[in-house]
N, C-alpha and C positions, 0 to 999 in steps of 0.2 A: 355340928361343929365343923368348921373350916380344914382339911390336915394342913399339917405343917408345914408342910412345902406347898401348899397353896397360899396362905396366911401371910409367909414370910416375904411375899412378894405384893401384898396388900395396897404398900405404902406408895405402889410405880400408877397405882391406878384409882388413885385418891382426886377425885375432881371429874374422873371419867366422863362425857358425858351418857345421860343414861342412870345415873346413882341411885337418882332419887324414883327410878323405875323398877331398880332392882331391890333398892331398901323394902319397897311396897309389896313388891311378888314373895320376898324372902319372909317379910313377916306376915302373908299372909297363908304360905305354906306351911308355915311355922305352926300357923294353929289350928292346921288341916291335918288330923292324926286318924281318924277314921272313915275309910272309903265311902260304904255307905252314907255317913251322914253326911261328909262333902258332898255325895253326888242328889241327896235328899234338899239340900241346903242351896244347890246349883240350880235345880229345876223350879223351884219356889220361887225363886229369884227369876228365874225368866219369866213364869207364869206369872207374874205381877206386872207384867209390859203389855200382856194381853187379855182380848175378853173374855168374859166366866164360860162362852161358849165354844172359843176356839179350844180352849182350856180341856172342858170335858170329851169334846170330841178325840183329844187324843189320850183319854184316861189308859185304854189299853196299853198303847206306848208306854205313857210314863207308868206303869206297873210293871212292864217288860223291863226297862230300864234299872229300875230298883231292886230287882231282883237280879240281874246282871251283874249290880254293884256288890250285892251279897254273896253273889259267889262266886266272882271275883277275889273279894277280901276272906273268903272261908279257905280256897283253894291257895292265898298267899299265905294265910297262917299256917297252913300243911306244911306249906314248903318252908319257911322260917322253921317250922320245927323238926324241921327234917335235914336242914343246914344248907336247902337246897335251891333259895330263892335268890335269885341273879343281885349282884350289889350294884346296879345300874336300872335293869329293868324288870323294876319291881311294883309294888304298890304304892311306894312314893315316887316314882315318877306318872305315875298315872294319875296319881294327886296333880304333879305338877301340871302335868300335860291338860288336866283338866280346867284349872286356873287360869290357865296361859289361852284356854278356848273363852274362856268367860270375857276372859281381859282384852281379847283383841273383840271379841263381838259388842263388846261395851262400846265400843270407838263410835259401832252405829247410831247407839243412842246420845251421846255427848255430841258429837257433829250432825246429826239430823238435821238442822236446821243450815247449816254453812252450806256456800256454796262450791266450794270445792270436793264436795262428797261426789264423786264420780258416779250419779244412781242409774244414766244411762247404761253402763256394764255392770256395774255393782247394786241392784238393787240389794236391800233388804233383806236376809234370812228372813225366811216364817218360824215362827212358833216349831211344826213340826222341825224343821232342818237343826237348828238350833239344839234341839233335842237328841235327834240323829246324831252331830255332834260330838253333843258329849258321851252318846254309845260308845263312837269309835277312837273316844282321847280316854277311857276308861279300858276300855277291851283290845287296843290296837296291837298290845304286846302282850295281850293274856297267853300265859303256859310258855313265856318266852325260855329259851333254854339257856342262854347266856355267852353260847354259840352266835357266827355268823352265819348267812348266806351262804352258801352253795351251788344254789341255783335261784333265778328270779325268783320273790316270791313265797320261798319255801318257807320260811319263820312265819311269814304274815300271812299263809295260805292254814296255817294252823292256828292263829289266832282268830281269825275271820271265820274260819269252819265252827268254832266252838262258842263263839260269841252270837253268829245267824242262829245256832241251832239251840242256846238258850233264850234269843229273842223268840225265836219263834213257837216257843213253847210255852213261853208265856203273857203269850199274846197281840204283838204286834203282827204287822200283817207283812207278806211278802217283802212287798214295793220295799217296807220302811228296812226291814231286813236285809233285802237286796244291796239299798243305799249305804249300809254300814258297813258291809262286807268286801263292795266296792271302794272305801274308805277306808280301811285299813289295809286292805291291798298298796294301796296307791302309795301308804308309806313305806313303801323300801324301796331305798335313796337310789336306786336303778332306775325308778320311774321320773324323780322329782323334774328332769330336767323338760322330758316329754310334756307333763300338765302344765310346767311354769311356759313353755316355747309354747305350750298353746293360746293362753291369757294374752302373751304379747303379741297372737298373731292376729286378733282381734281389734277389728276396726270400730272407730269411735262410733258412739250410740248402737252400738251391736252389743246386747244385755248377751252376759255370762251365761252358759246353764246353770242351773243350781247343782248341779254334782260335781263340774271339775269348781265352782269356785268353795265348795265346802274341802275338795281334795288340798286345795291352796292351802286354805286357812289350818285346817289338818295337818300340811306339810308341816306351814311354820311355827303351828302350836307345840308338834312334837319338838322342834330342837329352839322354842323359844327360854326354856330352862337355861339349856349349855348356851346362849347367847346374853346372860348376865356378866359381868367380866370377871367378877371374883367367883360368884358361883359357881358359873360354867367352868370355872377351874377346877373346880372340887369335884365336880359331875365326873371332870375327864377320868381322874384321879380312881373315882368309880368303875368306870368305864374298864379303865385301864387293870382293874383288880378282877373286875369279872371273865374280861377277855383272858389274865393269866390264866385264871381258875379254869377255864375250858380250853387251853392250850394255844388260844390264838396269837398264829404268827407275830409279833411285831405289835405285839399289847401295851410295849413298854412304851409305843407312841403317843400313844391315846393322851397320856399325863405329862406328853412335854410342850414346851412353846413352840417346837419344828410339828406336833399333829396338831394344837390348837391352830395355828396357825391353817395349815392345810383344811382342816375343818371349818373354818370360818369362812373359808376362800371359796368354798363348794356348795354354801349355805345360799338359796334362792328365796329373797323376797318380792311378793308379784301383788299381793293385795292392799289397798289401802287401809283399811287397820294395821297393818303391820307399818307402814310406813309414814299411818300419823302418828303414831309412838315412836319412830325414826329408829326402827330397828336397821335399818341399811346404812345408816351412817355409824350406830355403833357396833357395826361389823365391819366398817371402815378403819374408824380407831383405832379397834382393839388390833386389827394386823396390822397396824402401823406402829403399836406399841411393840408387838411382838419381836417385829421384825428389829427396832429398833434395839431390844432387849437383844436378841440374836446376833446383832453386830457388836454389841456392849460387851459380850460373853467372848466373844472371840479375843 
C-alpha cells in the first residue's frame, strides 16, 4: 500500500509517461512474496533462452545461487523477527532489484533483431553473467544495517564478503564469485559516476567488458524501483523511516519532493536497456514535475 502522503499526490502524476511501465513492475512485484522462489523462477526463465548444454555446465552456479537465495530469505526472517530488518533494504527490495535485472536484460531479447541495438559495445550477456546478475541484485545489500556509509565501501564490503563466501561454498568457482563481489562493491553510489564516465569514454565499435557493463546494468537495476513516480515515492518514504530509525542525519529528506528531486538529479543511465524503456526521460519528467510542484508550494 501506497502511504498517504504519497497517494495523496497521485492525481499530479496521472498520465506520466512511463505508467504503463510501472503498472507492469508494481504488479509484478506484487506477486513476488518469496525470495527463493522468485530467484528459482528467474533462472528458469533465463535458462529457456539457452542450450541444455550451456545450461548444465553451469549447474554448479545455479545451485550456488539458490542456496544464496535461501539464506538470504532465512537470515531476513531472523531479522523481521527480531524487529530488526531495515524498512528499505530488505528482502523486498531485493525482490525488486531482481525484477528490475530481469526487466532490463529482456530489452536484449525483444530488440535482438533491430538495428539500433548498439552490439558493437553492448554485446549480449551470456547465460553465466546473467546469472552473476542476479547473485548480486539478490545479495547486494545482504545484512544491510540501515545505516549509511562512513567510509567507501563499507556496507557493500560486508555484503560482498558474506555473499562470495556463501557462493563459494557452495559451489561456484572463484572467477564467478570474484564477479559478484566486484558487483556489489560497485554499487555504492561513490562509485556510480567513475563506471558510468567509463561506458562514455568508450569509442564506437570498442565492445564493453563484461564486468563494468554488468556494473552498469547493476547500477541501474538497484534504483530502477525508486525511479517509478508513484512508487519510487513510497520507496523514499521507506527510506526515509529507516534512516530515522538508525539516527541518520537529514532522513526527513529522503520523503520530500526537495530529496526526490536531488535523487533523481544524481541518478546515472549509461546502458541501452535502460534507455529503450526510456528510463532517462522519465527522470527528466518526474524533476520537472517536482520542481514545478516546488514552485506551486511556495
Amino acid at each position: 500500500m501506497i502511504p498517504s502522503d504519497v497517494s495523496s499526490q497521485e492525481h499530479h502524476l496521472q498520465g506520466t509517461a512511463g505508467s504503463t511501465l510501472e503498472e507492469a513492475f508494481v504488479q509484478k512485484i506484487e506477486r513476488s512474496l518469496y525470495l527463493p522462489d522468485c530467484v528459482e523462477s528467474a533462472i528458469h526463465s533465463l535458462c529457456l533462452s539457452f542450450s541444455a548444454p550451456e545450461v548444465q555446465a553451469l549447474q554448479n552456479l545455479i545451485t550456488a545461487i539458490l542456496v544464496l537465495a535461501v539464506s538470504i530469505e532465512v537470515e531476513g526472517e531472523k531479522q523481521a523477527i527480531e524487529g530488526s530488518e531495515p524498512a528499505y533494504h530488505n528482502r523486498r527490495h531485493f525482490i525488486e532489484v531482481l525484477n528490475a535485472v530481469l526487466l532490463l536484460l529482456a530489452q536484449e531479447t525483444l530488440l535482438a533483431d533491430e538495428a539500433q541495438w548498439p552490439h558493437d559495445t553492448w554485446p549480449h550477456f551470456t547465460l553465466r553473467e546473467r546469472l552473476l546478475l542476479i547473485a548480486a541484485a539478490i545479495g547486494h545489500d545482504f545484512l544491510h544495517t540501515g545505516r549509511i556509509n562512513e567510509h567507501l565501501e563499507e556496507l557493500e564490503q560486508i555484503s560482498a564478503d558474506s555473499v562470495q563466501r556463501i557462493l563459494l561454498a557452495n559451489g561456484a568457482s572463484k572467477d564467478d564469485a570474484s564477479f559478484v563481489y566486484a558487483l556489489i562493491l560497485s554499487t555504492d553510489h561513490a562509485q556510480l559516476q567513475k563506471n558510468h564516465d567509463q561506458v562514455r569514454a568508450i569509442t564506437h565499435n570498442q565492445p564493453l567488458d563484461a564486468l563494468l557493463r554488468a556494473k552498469i546494468l547493476m547500477s541501474e537495476s538497484d534504483v530502477f524501483p525508486s525511479l517509478m513516480p508513484l512508487h519510487g515515492r513510497s520507496l523514499g518514504v521507506k527510506l526515509s523511516n529507516e534512516w530515522q530509525h538508525a539516527g541518520v542525519v537529514g532522513a526527513l529528506k529522503a520523503a520530500s519532493p526537495a530529496g526526490r528531486a536531488a535523487f533523481l538529479g544524481q541518478v546515472k543511465i549509461s546502458s541501452p536497456h535502460a534507455k529503450t524503456l526510456g528510463l532517462d526521460t522519465l527522470i527528466l519528467m518526474q524533476i520537472e514535475r517536482l520542481l514545478l510542484e516546488g514552485i506551486a508550494s511556495h
